[in-house]
C-alpha positions in Angstrom: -83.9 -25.9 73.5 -81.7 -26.6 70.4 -83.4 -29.8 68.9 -84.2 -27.8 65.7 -80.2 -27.1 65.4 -79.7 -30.7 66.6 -81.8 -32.3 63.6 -80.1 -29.8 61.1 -76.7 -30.3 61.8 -77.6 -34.2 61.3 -79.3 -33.5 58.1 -75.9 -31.5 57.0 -73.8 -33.9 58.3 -75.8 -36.8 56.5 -76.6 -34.7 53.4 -73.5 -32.4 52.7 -70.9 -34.4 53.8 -72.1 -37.9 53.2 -71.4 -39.3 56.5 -72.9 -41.3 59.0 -74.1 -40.1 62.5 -73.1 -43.7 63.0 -69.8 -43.4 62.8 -66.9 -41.8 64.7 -66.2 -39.2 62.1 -70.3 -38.6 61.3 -70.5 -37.7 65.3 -67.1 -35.5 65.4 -68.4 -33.3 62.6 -72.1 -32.9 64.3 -70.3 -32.1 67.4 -68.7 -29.6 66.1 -70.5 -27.4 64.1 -73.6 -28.0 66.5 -71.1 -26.8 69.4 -70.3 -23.9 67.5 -73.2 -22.2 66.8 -75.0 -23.3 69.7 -72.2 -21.9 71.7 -72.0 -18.8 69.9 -75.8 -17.7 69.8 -75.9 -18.3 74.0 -72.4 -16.9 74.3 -73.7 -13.9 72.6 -76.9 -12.9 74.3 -75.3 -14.1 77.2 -72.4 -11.3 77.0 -75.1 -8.5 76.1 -77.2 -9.5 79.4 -73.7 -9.4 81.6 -71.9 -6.5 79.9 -74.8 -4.2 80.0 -75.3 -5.7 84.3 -71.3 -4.8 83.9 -71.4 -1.3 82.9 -72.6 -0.3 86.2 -69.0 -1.9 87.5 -65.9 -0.3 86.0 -62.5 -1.3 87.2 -62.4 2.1 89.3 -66.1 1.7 91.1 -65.2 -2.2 91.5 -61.8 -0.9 94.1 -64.3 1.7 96.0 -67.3 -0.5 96.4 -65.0 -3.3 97.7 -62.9 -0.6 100.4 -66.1 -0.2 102.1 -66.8 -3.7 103.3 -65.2 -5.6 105.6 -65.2 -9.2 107.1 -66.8 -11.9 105.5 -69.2 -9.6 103.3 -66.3 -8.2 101.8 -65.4 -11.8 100.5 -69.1 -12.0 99.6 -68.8 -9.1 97.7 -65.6 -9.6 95.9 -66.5 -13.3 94.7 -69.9 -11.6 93.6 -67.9 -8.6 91.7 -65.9 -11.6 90.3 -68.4 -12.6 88.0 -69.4 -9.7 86.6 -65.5 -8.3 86.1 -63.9 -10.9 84.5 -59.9 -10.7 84.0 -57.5 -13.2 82.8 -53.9 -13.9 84.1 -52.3 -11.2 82.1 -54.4 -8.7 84.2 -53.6 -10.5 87.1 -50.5 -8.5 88.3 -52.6 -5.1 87.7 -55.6 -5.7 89.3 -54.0 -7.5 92.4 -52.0 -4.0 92.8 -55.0 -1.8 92.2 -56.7 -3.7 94.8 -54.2 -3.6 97.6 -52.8 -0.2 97.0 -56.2 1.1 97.4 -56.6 -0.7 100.8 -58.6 -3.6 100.2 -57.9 -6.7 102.4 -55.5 -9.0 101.1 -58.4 -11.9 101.7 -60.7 -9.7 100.0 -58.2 -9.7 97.0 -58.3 -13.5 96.9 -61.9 -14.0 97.0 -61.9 -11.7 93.7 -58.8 -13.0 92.0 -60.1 -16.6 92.7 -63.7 -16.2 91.4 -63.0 -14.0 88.2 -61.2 -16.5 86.3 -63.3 -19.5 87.2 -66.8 -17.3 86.9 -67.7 -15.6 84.2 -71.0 -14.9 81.5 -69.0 -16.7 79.2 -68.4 -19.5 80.9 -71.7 -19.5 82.3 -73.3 -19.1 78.7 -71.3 -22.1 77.3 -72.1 -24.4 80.8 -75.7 -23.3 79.9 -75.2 -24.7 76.3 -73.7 -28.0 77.2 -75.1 -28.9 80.3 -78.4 -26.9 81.3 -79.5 -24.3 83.4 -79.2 -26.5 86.7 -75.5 -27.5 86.3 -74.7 -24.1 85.2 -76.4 -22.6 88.1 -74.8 -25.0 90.4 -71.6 -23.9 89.2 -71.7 -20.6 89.2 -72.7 -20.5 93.0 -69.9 -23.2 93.7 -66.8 -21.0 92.2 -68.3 -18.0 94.2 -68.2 -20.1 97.6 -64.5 -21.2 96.6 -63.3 -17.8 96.4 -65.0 -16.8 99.0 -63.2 -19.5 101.2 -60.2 -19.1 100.2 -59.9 -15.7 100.6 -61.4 -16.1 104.2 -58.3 -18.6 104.6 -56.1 -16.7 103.6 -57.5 -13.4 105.8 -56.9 -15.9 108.9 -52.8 -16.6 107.6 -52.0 -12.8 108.0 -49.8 -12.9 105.3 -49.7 -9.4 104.5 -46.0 -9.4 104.8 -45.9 -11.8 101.8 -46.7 -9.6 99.4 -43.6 -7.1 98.0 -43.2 -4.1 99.5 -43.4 -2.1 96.5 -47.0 -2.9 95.8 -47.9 -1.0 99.1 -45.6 2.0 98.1 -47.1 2.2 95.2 -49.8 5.1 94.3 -51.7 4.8 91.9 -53.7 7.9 90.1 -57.4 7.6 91.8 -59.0 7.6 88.5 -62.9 8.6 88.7 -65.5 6.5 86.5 -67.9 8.1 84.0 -71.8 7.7 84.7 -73.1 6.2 81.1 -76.8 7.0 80.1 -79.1 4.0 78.8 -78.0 4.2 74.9 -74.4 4.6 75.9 -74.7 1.5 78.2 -76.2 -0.2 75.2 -73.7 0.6 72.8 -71.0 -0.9 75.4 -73.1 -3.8 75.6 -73.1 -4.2 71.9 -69.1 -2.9 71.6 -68.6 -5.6 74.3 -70.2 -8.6 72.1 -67.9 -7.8 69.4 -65.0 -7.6 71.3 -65.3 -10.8 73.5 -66.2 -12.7 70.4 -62.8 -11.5 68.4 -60.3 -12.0 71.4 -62.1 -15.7 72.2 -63.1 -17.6 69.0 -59.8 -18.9 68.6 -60.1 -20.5 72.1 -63.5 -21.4 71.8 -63.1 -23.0 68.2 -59.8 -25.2 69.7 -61.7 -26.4 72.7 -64.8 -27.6 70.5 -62.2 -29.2 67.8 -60.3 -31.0 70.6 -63.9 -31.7 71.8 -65.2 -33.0 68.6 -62.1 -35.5 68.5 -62.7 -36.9 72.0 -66.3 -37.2 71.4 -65.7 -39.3 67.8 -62.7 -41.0 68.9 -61.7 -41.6 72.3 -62.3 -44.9 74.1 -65.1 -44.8 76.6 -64.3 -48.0 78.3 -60.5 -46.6 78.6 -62.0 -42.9 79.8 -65.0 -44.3 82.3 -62.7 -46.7 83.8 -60.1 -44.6 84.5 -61.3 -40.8 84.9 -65.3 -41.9 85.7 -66.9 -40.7 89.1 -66.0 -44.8 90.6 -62.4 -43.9 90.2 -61.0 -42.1 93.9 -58.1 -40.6 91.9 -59.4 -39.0 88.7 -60.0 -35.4 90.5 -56.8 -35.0 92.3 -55.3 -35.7 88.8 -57.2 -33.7 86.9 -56.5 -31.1 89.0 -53.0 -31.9 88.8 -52.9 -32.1 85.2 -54.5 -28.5 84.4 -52.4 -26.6 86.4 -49.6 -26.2 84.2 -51.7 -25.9 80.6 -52.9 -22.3 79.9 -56.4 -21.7 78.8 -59.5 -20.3 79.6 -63.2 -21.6 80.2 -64.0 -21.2 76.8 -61.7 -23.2 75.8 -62.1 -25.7 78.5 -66.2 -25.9 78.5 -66.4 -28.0 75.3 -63.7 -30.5 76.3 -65.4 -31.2 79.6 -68.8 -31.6 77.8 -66.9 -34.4 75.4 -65.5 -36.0 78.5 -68.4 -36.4 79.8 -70.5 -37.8 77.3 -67.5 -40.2 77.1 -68.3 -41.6 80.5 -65.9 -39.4 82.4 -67.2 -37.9 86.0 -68.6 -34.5 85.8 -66.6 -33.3 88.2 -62.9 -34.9 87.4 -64.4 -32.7 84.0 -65.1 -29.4 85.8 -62.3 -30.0 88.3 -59.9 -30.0 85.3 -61.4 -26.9 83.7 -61.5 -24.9 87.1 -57.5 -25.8 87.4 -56.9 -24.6 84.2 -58.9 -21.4 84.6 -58.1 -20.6 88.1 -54.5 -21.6 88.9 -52.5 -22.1 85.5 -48.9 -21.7 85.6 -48.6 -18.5 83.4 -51.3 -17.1 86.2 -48.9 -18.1 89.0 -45.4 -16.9 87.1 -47.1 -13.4 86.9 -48.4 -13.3 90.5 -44.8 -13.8 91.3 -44.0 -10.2 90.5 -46.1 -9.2 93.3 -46.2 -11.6 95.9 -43.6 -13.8 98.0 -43.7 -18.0 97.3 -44.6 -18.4 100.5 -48.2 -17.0 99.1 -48.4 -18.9 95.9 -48.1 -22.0 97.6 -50.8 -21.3 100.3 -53.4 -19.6 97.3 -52.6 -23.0 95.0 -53.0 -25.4 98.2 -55.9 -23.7 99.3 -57.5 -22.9 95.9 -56.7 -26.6 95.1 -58.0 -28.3 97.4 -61.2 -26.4 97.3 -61.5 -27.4 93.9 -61.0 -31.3 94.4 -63.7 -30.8 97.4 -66.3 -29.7 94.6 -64.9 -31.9 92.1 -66.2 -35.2 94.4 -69.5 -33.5 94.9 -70.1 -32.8 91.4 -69.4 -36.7 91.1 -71.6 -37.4 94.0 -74.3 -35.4 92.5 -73.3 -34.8 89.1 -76.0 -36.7 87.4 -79.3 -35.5 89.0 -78.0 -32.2 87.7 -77.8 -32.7 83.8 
């Protein structure tokens, strides 16, 4: 899809900066500026496509389309909300309140705080980038079966009487959500693109840097022998590992792809980045304002081990999908 940007960022490399592709530092440049803007044009359409899907799912609609199913297709239907209503930990504590104080399950609640992070159109735009359509898709569909999982786990614990008392007490003010015509929904699509793109690049430019210097400098015999799909360890300690960084999959996404095409497994690489995105520390510190430990540690064990689980299939499979 992007040989044409492949063969000119080689011609810049080559031509502006008088570097070989040959050469550690010749490859780290072409990685990242290719990364960039590769990243960036999917990223963008990518946001449009999702935030114009997203305007049809406000905060507000998201808590009263989710009180109206219960079971297993509420879990279905939170994990599938997930994607399309992203949040980040520092919304955590919010949305986790909204959710229960408005009488949604506390599994239900899971299956939506677990998929959100980990599933999103901009993760899914920079997976498309790097990887391809298949992996992407694959993805996608595995972080929705995760939080739908664990939330179904933690349904069966009945640990309602984890969470602080106060959440329940609380009322919140039943806000109602404004119907949006088709330029309106546009222009929130467009409003959306900007936005994402300003709170992000930051993210999105450290992760391809840290990328680029893997790619151009990091030992593949070191990285393949250690961290490669052969070695029984390398997902439990990637997992490990990105639980106490904080980050998102933007920034995440292109130091996968550069541990990969350094002979690291594909899924020791998305294990880490699904660690990162889905249980980080700051994540859990602020879920501690609104839930007992006794919760945190079965939504990490559960959410953890789910993610090793994938992490060895994406190993298993990893390569028939790239």
């Amino acid at each position: 899809m992007f040989t044409w940007l492949d063969n000119l960022i080689r011609l810049f490399v080559e031509k502006v900066f008088g570097v070989s592709m040959e050469t550690h530092l010749g490859g780290s440049i072409h990685f990242f500026f290719y990364d960039t803007i590769k990243i960036i044009i999917l990223l963008s359409t990518m946001i449009f496509i999702i935030s114009y899907i997203r305007s049809y799912f406000p905060p507000e609609r998201t808590k009263k389309i989710l009180t109206r199913f219960s079971g297993i297709k509420g879990n279905v239907m939170a994990s599938l909300l997930g994607i399309v209503t992203p949040f980040c930990s520092c919304s955590s504590v919010p949305i986790f309140i909204g959710f229960v104080e408005s009488g949604v399950p506390l599994g239900v609640t899971f299956s939506f705080l677990i998929t959100s992070p980990i599933v999103n159109e901009a993760a899914f735009a920079i997976l498309l980038a790097s990887f391809g359509w298949k992996l992407a898709v694959v993805y996608v569909i595995t972080g929705v079966i995760i939080g739908i999982v664990g939330g179904l786990i933690i349904d069966k614990l009945k640990m309602e009487d984890q969470v602080e008392q106060y959440v329940y007490d609380m009322q919140m003010a039943d806000t109602t959500y404004i119907k949006l015509n088709a330029k309106e929904r546009l222009e929130f699509a467009f409003t959306n693109v900007k936005d994402i793109i300003k709170r992000i690049w930051i993210f999105l430019i450290i992760g391809i840097a840290l990328g680029a210097v893997i790619h151009g400098w990091a030992p593949e015999e070191f990285l393949a022998k250690y961290a490669g799909p052969d070695n029984p360890l390398s997902v439990i300690v990637a997992v490990i590992v990105g639980i106490p960084l904080y980050s998102n999959a933007l920034g995440t996404i292109p130091i996968a792809e550069a541990l990969i095409l350094k002979g690291v497994g594909i899924g020791t690489a998305l294990a880490l980045m699904m660690a990162v995105t889905a249980l980080s520390l700051p994540e859990l510190i602020l879920l501690k304002k609104v839930i007992k430990i006794k919760l945190i540690k079965a939504f990490v064990i559960i959410t953890g081990v789910a993610i090793i689980l994938t992490g060895y299939l994406f190993n298993a499979i990893g390569n028939s999908l790239l």
